[in-house]
N, C-alpha and C positions, 0 to 999 in steps of 0.2 A: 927350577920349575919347568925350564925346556925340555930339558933335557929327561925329567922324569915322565910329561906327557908325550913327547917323541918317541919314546920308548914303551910306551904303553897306551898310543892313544886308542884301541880298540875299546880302551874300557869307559873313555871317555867320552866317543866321539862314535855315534850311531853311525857308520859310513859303507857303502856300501861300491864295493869295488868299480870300478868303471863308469862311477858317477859322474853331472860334469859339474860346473859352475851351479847350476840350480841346486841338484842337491845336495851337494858341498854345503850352501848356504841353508839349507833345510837343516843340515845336522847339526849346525853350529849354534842356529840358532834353538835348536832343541835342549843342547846341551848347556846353555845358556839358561833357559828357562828353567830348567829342571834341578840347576846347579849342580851339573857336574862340570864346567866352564865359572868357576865365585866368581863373585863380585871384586872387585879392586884386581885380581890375580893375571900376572903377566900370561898372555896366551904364547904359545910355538911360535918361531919365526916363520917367516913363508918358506925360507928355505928348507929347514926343517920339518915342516907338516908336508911339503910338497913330496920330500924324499920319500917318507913315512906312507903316506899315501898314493903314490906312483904317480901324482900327477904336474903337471909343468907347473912350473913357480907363480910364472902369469895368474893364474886361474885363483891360486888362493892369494893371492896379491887383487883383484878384483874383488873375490870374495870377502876380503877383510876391508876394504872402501867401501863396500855396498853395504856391510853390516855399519861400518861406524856412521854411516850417512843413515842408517835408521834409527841409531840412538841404542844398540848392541856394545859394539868396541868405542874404545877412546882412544885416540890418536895423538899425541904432542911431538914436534918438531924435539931430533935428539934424544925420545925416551923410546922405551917398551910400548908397544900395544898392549890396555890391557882389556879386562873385560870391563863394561861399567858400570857403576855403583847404583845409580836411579833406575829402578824398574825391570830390574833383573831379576827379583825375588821371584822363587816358587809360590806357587799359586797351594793357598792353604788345603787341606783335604774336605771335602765337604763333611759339614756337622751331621747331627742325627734327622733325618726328614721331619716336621714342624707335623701340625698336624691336618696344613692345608694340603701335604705332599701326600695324606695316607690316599692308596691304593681300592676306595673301595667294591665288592664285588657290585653291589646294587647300590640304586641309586633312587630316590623320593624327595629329592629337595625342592623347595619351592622355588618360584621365581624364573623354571627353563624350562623351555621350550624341546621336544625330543628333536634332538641335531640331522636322527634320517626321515624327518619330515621335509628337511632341506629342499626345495624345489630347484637342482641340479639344473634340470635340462633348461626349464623357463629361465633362471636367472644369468645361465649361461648365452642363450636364445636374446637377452635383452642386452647384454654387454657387446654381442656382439653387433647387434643395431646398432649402439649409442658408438658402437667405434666407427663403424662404416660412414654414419650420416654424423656424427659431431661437429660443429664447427671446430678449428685449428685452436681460436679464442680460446675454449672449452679447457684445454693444458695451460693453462696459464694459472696466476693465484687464484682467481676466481673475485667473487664478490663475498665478504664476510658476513652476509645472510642467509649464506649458500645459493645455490642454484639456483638462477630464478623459473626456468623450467620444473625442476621438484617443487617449488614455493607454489607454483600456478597448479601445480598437479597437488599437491596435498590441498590447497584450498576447495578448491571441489569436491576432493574424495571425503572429507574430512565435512563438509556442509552435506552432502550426501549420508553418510555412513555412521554420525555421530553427532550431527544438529548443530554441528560447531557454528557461529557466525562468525565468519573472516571474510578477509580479503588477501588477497598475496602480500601488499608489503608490510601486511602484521604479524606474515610467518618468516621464523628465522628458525634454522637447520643446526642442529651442535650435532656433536660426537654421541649420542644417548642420550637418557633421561639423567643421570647421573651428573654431567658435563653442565649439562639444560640448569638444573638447579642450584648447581654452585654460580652458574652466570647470576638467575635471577635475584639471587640471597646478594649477594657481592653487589646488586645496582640498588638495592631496597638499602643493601648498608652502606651507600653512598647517596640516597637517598633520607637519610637521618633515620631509616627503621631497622633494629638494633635487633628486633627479640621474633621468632618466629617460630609458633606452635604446630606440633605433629598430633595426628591421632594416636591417642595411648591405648593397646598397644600399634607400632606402628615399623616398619623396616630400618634397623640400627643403623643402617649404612648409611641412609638418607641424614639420621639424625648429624652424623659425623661431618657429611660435607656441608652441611648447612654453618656447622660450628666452623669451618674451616673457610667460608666466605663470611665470618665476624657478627656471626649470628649467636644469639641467647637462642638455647631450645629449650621447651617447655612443652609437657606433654597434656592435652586434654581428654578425656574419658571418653569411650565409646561402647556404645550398648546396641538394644537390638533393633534400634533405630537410626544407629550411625551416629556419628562425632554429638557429643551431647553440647549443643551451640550458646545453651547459655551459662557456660563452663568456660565457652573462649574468652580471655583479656588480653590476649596480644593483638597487634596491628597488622601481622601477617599469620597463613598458616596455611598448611601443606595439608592435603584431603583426598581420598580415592575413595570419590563421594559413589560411582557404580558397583565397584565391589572390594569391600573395605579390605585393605591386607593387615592383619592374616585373618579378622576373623569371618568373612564372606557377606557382611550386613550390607546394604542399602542405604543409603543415606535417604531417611522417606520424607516426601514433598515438603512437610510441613519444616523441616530443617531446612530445605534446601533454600527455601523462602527468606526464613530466619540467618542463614548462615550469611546470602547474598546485601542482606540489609543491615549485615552489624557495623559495614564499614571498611572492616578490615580488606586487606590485599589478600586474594586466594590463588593459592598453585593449585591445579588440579591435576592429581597424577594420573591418566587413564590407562592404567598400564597393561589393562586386558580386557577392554571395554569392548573389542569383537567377539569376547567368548560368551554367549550367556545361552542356555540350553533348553531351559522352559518355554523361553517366548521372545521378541526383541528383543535387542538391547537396550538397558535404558539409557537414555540420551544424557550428552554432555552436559553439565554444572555452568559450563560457560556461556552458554545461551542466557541465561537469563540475565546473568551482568558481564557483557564484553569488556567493558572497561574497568572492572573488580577484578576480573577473573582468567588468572595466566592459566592456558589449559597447553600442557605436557604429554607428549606420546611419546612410542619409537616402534620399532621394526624388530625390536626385541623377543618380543613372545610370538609375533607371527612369521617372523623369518629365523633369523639367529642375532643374539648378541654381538657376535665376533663380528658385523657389518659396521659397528659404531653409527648406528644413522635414528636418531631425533629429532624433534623438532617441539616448537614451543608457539601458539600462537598467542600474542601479545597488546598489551591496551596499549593505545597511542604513544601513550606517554611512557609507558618502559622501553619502548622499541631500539631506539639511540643507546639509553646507559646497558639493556644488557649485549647489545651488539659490542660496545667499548667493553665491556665484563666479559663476553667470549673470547674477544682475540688477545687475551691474556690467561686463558686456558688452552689456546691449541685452536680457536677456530675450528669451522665446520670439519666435517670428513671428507673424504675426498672424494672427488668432484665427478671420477666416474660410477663412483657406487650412487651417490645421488643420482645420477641421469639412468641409471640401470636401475634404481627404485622407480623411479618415472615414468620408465619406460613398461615395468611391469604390470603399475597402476594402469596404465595407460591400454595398454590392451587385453584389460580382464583377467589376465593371469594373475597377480596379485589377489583378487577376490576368488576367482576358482580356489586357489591355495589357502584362502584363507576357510573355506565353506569342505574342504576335502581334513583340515585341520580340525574344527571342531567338530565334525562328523565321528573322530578317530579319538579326541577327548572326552567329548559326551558319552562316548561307549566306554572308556577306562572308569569315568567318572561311575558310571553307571555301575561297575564290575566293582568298584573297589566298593562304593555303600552298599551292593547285596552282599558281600565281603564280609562286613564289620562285623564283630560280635551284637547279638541284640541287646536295644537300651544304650548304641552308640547314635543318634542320629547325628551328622554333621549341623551346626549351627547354619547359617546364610543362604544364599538363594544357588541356585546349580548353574553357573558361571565360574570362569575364567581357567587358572592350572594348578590348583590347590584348593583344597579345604583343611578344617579347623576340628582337631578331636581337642577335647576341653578334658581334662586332669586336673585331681588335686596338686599341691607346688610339691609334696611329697613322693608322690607318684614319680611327677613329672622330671625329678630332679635323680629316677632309676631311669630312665630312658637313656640318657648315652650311651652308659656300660653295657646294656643290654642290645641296642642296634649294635657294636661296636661288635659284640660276638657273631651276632647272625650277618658281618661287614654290610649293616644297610646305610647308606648316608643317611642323614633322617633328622631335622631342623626341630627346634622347640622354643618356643613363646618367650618365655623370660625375659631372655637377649635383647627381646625387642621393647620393654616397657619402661616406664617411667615411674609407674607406683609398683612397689615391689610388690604386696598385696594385690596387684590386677590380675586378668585372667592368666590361666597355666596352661598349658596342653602340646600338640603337635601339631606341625603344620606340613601336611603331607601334600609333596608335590608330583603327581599321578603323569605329568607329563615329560619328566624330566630322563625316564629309561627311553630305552628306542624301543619301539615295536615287538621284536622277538624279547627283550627282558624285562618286558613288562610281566610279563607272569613269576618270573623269578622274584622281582621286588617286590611284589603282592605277598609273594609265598614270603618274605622275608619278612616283609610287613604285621604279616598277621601272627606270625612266628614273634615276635618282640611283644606283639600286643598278648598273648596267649602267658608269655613269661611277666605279665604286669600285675600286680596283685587289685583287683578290681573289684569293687563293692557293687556287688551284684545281687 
């Protein structure tokens, strides 16, 4: 075997003339990986490779210690060096891309935020405050409520901005809305409460992680007065009682009443509760029972996703168990994106961003319903980054193949229900292109809709 790679190690051995130590060890270990170096197979003596490649014996004498000390070669007193057997395998070819990988031209999904609404310069402008004046403390773990600085700042902003009543040590900070919920579910089912109801229809995702903190889900019906309340028998349930997703309803007063009084524990999703176009916003669900009522944000839809930063205001008595149910998910985010949200809120930037935001959605919003074909009204009230076109399940069930030609992303109902007879349609997310491809995805849009065979 020496003697045939000594004699031909060019073919073996990517090396490049007048290399030293470093990339001697780069080639080997290439050639390793890729297996042209197998597994179990005697490699060249030093003396031999040394010849072969012009360089002093030293050198690949280091370089074959430096490999076995990383778990490359194997070494035994009296044997061969050879290559070794655990973790040398080539790396498989990748499969065929899934169909989270597809490539598409346009984009209308619900649920994002357009990524060049980003506020670059402010969020930049706020990090580097929070580096200058930090305390030292501040790098450290932190406290697993998060920041008590964001906790004081979202308390205000959040009594101010959305009627919330709090107080700071009832806010605790997760990774998102997502992180938030699988806490709260995981303390409710340490808590002895087992079963927790979503609005039908209502976001699949949400359903899964609920199932995954040992939750029973079960869906309750929703019409054009929001979650139909006396339809709920579970002890918990999950509700985006401002503007229902997907299909844009209100949860109206006289529910809201009913819902607060059945008893049960409510999550309140607010996940787009600064967007509403007509008039105010309507005010948080948690107002009226703090101690009923876990009320859920994030920075999601008004900043970016990719920030990880929600937060959950909480009744006395959950405070403890879902704090123990976070730090078994990962704990807060990190610690300066918090003080850089804070710092945002903190000097109006934050709300400039958010009022220069819906300014820029109420007008998509505005462009896509003079858009529609006539005899499509959207269901629900003109808020948040999505509406609801309603299809028969037939229809509704030609929509993939048809976005899929014109490459539009393009989400539909189904996915999201619990009675398979519930409503059908599309849930068109207007905020999710950037700026310049917003007219492209409209044009794509209406292109799909044009290809739909429609009783008109």
């Amino acid at each position: 075997m020496e003697e045939t790679w000594s004699s031909s190690v060019d073919a073996h051995l990517a090396w490049t003339p007048g290399g030293g130590r470093r990339e001697l060890a780069k080639a080997v270990r290439a050639a390793i990986r890729e297996g042209r170096w197998r597994p179990g197979a005697v490699v060249p003596s030093t003396r031999a490779l040394a010849h072969d490649l012009g360089v002093a014996r030293g050198t690949v004498t280091r370089v074959y210690a430096d490999l076995a000390a990383e778990g490359y070669l194997h070494t035994s007193q009296g044997a061969p060096t050879r290559v070794a057997t655990a973790g040398t395998e080539p790396l498989a070819a990748p499969g065929p891309a899934g169909r989270g990988e597809r490539r598409w031209r346009w984009t209308m999904m619900p649920g994002r935020p357009d990524p060049g609404l980003f506020p670059r310069t402010a969020w930049l402008a706020a990090t580097r405050r929070v580096l200058q004046h930090t305390a030292n403390s501040s790098f450290d773990y932190g406290d697993p409520r998060g920041s008590v600085v964001l906790r004081n700042t979202l308390a205000a902003y959040l009594a101010r901005s959305r009627g919330v009543r709090v107080d700071p040590a009832r806010v605790v900070i997760s990774s998102g809305y997502g992180q938030g919920l699988v806490a709260v579910c995981a303390a409710l089912r340490q808590l002895g409460i087992a079963e927790t109801a979503f609005e039908d229809p209502s976001v699949n995702r949400f359903h899964e992680l609920a199932e995954s903190a040992g939750q029973r889900v079960v869906g309750v019906p929703v019409d054009g007065d929001g979650l139909v309340v006396e339809r709920l028998a579970s002890p918990s349930v999950v509700v985006t009682a401002a503007h229902q997703s997907p299909t844009g309803v209100t949860l109206a007063p006289r529910r809201r009443t009913a819902l607060v009084r059945t008893g049960a524990v409510i999550v309140e999703d607010d996940y787009d509760g600064e967007f509403r176009y007509d008039r105010h916003q309507v005010g948080a669900l948690q107002a009226l029972a703090p101690e009923r009522v876990v009320y859920g944000g994030s920075a999601s839809k008004t900043l970016s996703p990719s920030l990880r930063l929600g937060w959950l205001v909480l009744p006395r008595s959950l405070v403890d168990p879902v704090v123990a149910a976070l730090t078994h998910t990962g704990g807060p985010p990190p610690t300066i994106n918090q003080l850089a949200l804070a710092d945002l809120i903190s000097s109006g930037g934050y709300d400039r961003h958010v009022r220069r935001c819906r300014t820029e959605y109420r007008s998509r919003r505005d462009r896509l319903v003079a858009a529609l074909p006539p005899g499509l009204p959207p269901p629900g009230i003109p808020a948040g980054l999505h509406l609801l076109l309603s299809l028969s399940p037939a229809t509704e069930a030609m929509v993939p193949a048809i976005a899929r030609r014109h490459s539009l992303e393009l989400a539909t109902v189904s996915p999201h229900r619990f009675d398979p007879d519930g409503p059908s349609g599309i849930v068109i997310g207007y905020a999710a292109s950037t700026r310049p491809a917003f007219g492209g995805a409209l044009d794509a849009l209406l292109a799909v809709l044009d290809d739909l065979p429609w009783d008109r």
